[in-house]
C-alpha positions in Angstrom: -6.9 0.3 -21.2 -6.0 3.0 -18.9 -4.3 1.7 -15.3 -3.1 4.2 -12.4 -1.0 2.6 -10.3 -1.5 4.2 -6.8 2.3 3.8 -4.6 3.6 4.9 -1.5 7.4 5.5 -0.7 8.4 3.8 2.6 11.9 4.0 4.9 14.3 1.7 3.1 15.4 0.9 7.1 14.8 -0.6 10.2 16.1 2.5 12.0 12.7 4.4 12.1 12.4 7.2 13.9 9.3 8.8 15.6 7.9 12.6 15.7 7.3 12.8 19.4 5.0 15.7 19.3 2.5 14.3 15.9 3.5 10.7 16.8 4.2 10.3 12.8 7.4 8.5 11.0 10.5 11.7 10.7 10.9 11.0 6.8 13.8 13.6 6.5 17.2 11.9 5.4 15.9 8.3 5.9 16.8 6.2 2.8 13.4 5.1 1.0 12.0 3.2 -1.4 8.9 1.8 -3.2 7.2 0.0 -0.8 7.7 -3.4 -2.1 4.1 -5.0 -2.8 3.3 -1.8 -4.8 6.2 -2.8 -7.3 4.1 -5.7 -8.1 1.7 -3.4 -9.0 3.2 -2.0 -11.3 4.6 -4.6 -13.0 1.0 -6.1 -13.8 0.0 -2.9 -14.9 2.7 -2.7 -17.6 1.4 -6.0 -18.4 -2.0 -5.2 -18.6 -1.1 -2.7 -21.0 1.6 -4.9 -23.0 -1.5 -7.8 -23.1 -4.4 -5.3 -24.4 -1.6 -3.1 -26.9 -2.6 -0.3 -25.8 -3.3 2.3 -23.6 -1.2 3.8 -20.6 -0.2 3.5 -17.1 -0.5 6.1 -14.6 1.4 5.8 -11.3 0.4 8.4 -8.4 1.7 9.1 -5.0 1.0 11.2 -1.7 3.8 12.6 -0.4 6.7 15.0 0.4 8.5 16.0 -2.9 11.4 13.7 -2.2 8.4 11.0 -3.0 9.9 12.4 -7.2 12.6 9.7 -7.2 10.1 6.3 -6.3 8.2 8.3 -9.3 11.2 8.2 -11.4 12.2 4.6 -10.4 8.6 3.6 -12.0 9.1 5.9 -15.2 12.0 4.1 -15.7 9.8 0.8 -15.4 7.9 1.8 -18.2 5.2 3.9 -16.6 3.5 6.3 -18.9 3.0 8.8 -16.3 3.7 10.3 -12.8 1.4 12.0 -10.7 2.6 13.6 -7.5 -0.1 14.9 -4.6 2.2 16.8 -2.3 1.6 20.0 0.1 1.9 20.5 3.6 -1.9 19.8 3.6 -1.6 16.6 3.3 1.0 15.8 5.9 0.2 13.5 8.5 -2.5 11.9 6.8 -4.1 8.3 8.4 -5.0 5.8 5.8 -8.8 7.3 5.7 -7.4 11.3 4.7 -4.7 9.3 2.7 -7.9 7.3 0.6 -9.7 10.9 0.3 -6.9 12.4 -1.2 -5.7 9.7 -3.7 -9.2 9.6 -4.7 -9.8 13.4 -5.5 -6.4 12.8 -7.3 -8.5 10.1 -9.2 -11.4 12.0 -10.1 -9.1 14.7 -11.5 -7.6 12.4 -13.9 -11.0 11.2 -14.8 -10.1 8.3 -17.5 -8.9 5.3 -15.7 -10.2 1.8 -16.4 -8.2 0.5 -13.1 -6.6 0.9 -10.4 -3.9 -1.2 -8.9 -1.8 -0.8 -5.7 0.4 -3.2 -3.1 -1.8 -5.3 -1.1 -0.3 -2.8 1.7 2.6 -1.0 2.9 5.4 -2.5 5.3 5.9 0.9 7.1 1.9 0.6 8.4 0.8 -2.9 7.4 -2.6 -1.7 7.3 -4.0 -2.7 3.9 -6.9 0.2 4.5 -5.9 2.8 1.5 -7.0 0.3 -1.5 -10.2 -0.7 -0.5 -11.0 3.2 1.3 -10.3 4.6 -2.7 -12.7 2.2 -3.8 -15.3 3.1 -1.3 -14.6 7.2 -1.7 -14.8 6.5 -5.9 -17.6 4.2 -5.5 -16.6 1.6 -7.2 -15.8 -2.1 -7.3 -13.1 -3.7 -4.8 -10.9 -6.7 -5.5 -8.2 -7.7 -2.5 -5.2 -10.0 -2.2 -5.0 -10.7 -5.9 -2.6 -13.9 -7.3 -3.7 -13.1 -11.2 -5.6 -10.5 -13.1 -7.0 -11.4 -16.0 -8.6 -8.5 -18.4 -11.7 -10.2 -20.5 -12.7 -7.3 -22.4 -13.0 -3.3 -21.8 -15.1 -3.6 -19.1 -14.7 -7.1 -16.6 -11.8 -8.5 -15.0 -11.8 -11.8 -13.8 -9.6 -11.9 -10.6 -8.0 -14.7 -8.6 -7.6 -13.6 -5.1 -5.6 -15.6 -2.6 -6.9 -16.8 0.8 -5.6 -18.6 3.7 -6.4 -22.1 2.3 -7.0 -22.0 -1.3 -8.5 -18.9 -3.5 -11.4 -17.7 -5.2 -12.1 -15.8 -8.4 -14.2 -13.1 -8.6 -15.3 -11.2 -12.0 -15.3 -7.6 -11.5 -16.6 -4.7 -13.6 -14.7 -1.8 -14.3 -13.7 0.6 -13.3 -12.4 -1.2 -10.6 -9.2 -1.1 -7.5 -7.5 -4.0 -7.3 -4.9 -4.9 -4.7 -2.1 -7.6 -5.3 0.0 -9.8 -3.7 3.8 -10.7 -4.7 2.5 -13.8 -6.1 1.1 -12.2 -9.0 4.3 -11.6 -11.0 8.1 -11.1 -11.1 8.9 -7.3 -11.5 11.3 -6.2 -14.3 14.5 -3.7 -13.8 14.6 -0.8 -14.9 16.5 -0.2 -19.1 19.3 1.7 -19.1 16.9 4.0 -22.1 13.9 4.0 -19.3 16.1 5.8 -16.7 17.5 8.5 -19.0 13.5 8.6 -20.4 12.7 9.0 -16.3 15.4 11.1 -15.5 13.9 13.9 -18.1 10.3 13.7 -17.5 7.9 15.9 -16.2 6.6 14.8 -13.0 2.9 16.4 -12.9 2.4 17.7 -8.7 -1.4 18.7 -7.5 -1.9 20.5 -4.3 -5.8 20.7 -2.6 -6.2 24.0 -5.2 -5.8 21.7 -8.0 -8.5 18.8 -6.6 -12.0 18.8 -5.7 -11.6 18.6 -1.8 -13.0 19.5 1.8 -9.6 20.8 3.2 -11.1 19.8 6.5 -11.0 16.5 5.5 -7.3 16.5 4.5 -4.2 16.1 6.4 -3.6 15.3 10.3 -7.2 17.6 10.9 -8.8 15.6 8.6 -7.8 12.1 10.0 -10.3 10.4 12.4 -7.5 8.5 13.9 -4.7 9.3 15.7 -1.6 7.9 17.5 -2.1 9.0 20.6 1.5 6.8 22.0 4.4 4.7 20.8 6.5 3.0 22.9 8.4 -0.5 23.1 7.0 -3.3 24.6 8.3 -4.4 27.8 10.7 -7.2 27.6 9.6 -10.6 28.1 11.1 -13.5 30.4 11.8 -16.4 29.2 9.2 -19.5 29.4 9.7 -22.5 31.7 10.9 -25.3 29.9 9.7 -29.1 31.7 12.5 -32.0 31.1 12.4 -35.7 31.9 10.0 -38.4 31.3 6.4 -37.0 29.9 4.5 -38.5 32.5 7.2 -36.3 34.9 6.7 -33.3 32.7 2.6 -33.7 32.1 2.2 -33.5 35.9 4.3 -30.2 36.2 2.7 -28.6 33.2 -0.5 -29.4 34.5 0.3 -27.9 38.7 1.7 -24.7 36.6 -1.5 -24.6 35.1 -4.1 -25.4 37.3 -3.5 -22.1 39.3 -3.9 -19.5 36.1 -7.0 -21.5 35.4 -8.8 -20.8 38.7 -7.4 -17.0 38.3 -5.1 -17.5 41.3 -2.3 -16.0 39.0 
């Protein structure tokens, strides 16, 4: 059983700045991490693998070189691994040019049997790259996952967490899966898996190494753009109605009345 783990490195702060000219996040000397649901992924990858006894996990990332040390941190994890798509190509990359690329990365590695990732990342809060992968590869889509349960080679039965319950939903595979932190609790890192991560080879693919349109890649190649950022305009504070609630009803309801008819 072959899993990639696909994870993105995020600002580690609430302090984040904005490119005025590409409206994109200034990376350059802001602490970072792992974005945090992706660390789940991981973790059930390594127990995917640990549950079948064999195979390997793959983790792969889109970024700047500095994205080596959340590459490391995973090695360190356990990870088989590390996969790095990084050129100047790539930079400013929505979530649909981020999905192309991740999935060319994909196709280059070829043997995979799934694919996990966070259900999203906390610097976007989209949760659009998983299920664009899936759609670019072709392949089946799980979302939201609690548990992840492999039956044989080739299903995976999958619970997936909704709003007032959950489902489950068998899936073929190859498949992406997305998870939520209530699949698992990650490890730490072994003292052995960070001397193992500090002296690996961490393997980096630019567009010459993949199978892409270099139209498609990149700030060209997104569809979307963000065109302004600002900060919302302050808010007042709300009228609060004391005394008896017959007393208060009647106010509430003259306050009212005129925003209703459009007066206000």
């Amino acid at each position: 059983m072959n899993v990639v783990v696909l994870i993105k490195q995020v600002p580690d702060t609430t302090d984040v700045r904005i490119d005025r000219e590409t409206n994109t996040l200034i990376r350059e000397g802001v602490p970072s991490i792992i974005n945090p649901f992706d660390m789940y992924a991981i973790e059930e990858a390594l127990r995917v693998r640990e549950g079948v006894g064999e195979g390997t996990v793959t983790v792969m990332s889109m970024g700047p070189p500095q994205v080596d040390a959340a590459l490391r941190e995973a090695l360190a994890l356990g990870v088989d691994r590390a996969v790095l798509l990084s050129d100047r190509a790539f930079a400013g990359s929505d979530t649909w040019a981020t999905s192309y690329t991740l999935a060319a990365g994909l196709r280059k590695l070829e043997d995979y049997d799934l694919v996990l990732c966070g259900k999203q990342a906390i610097d976007g809060d989209t949760a659009q790259v998983g299920p664009g992968v899936a759609q670019f590869l072709g392949i089946p889509q799980v979302t939201y996952a609690r548990k992840l349960t492999i039956e044989s080679g080739s299903t995976a039965t999958v619970e997936r967490m909704l709003e007032d319950g959950y489902d489950v939903v068998r899936v073929p595979l190859p498949a992406v899966v997305t998870v939520v932190k209530e699949i698992n609790e990650p490890r730490l890192p072994s003292l052995k898996g960070k001397m193992k991560a500090r002296k690996a080879e961490i393997t980096v693919w630019g567009p010459g190494d993949l199978e892409v349109d270099e139209e498609e890649l990149g700030l060209d190649g997104s569809p979307t753009r963000v065109v302004r950022v600002f900060a919302p305009e302050a808010r007042s504070g709300g009228t609060i109605f004391e005394g008896e609630v017959e007393d208060t009803v009647e106010s509430l309801v003259r306050e009212l009345v005129p925003v209703l008819k459009g007066e206000i």
